[in-house]
N, C-alpha and C positions, 0 to 999 in steps of 0.2 A: 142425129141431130137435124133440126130442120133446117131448110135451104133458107127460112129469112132472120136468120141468126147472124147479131151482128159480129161473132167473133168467127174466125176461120178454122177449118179442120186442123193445119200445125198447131195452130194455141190450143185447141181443143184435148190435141193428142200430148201437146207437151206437159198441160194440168195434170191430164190423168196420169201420166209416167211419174209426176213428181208427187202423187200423194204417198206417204209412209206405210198405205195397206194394201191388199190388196184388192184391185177394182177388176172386177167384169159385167161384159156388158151382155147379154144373151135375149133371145129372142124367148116367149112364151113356150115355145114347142120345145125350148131349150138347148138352142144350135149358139154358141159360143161365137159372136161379133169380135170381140177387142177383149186381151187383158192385157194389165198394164205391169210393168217390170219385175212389180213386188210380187203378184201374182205367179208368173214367171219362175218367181226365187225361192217362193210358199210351195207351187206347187212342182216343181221341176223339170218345168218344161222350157224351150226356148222360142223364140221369135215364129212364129208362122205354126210351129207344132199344134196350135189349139184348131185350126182349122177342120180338124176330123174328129175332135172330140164336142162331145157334149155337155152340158153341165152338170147329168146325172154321172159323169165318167169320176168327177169329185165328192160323191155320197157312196154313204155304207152303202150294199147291195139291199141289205132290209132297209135303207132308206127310201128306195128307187120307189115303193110303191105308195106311200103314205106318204111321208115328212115332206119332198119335194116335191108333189104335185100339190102339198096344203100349203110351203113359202111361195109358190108361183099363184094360189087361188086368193092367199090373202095379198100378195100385192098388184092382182089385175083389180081384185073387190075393194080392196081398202088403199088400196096406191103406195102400199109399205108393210114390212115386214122385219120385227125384230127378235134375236135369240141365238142361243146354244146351237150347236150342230159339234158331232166328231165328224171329218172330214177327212180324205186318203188323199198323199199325193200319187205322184208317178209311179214311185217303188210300192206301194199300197202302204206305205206306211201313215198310221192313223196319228191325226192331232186336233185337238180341241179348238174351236173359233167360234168367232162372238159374229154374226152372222147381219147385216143391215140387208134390205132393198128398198129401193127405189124406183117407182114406176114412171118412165119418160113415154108419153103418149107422142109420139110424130106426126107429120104431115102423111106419112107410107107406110108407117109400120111403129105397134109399140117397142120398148125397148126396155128390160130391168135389167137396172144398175145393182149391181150386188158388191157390197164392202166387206170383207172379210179380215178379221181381227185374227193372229195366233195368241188365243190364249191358254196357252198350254202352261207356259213359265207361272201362272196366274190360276192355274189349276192345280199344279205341284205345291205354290205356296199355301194354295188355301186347304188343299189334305196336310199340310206339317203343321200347321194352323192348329186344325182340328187335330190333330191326333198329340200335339204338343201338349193342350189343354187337355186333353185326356189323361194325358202320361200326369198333369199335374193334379186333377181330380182325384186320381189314383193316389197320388203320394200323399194328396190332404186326407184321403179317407185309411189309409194306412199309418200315418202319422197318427189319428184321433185312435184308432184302434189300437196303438201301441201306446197308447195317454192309459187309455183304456184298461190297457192287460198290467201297464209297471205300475198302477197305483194299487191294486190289491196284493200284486207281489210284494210289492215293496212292504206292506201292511202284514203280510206274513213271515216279509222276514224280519222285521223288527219283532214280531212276537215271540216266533223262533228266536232272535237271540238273549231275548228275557231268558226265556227257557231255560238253555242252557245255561243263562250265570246262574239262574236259582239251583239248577241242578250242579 
């Protein structure tokens, strides 16, 4: 943040701790400045831990070489960057997040701000979504086909049982 900012680094630091996602703040070269609580909570680490980590330490391995050098080019180029990413924490366990940046150009140094959404819960619903309506396409197309099959049975067995009284 720059030094003629009229609010102070406490207030600064207290915002970021109270947003609901999680925020990191990292440098271009992708050396990890600040995350704030949720982050923290997301990613499994605690207070001071992010110091030695990088922010490719939170992308797939086949992300390292494409997808994150193209969110850090479109937000030094375009000053923002939005979208999907699966994402690992500490234990490597992978989850889905809805990905923002934001580019803070400083007095000494740029800074991207990155918001990270878990939408994982929001990725489960929308496969039981899809596969719900599936399961229901299936039963209207299997309901029509059995429209389909009982009406000429039905037509044979009324004839069959002419048949038989005549006989």
């Amino acid at each position: 943040m720059t030094d003629s900012s009229p609010l102070d680094q406490p207030l600064l630091e207290a915002v970021l701790q109270s947003i609901p996602h999680g925020v990191l703040l990292f440098e271009p070269s992708g050396k990890i400045l600040f995350a704030n609580n949720f982050s923290e909570q997301l990613f499994g680490f605690r207070a001071g831990e992010w110091n030695d980590h990088a922010i490719s330490s939170l992308f797939l391995e086949d992300d390292y070489d494409i997808f994150l050098p193209n969110i850090i080019k479109l937000t030094l180029d375009k000053g923002n960057f939005e979208g999907e990413a699966l994402l690992r924490d500490r234990k490597d366990q992978k989850f889905f997040a809805y990905l923002t940046t934001f580019l803070y150009r400083g007095s000494h140094k740029d800074v991207i701000v990155l918001t990270i959404q878990d939408i994982g819960t929001l990725k489960t619903l929308q496969r039981e979504s899809i596969e719900t309506e599936r399961v229901r396409s299936m039963a209207k197309v299997v309901d029509q086909m059995a429209h389909h099959i009982r009406n000429p049975i039905a037509a044979i067995g009324g004839f069959a049982a002419r048949l038989l009284k005549k006989g």
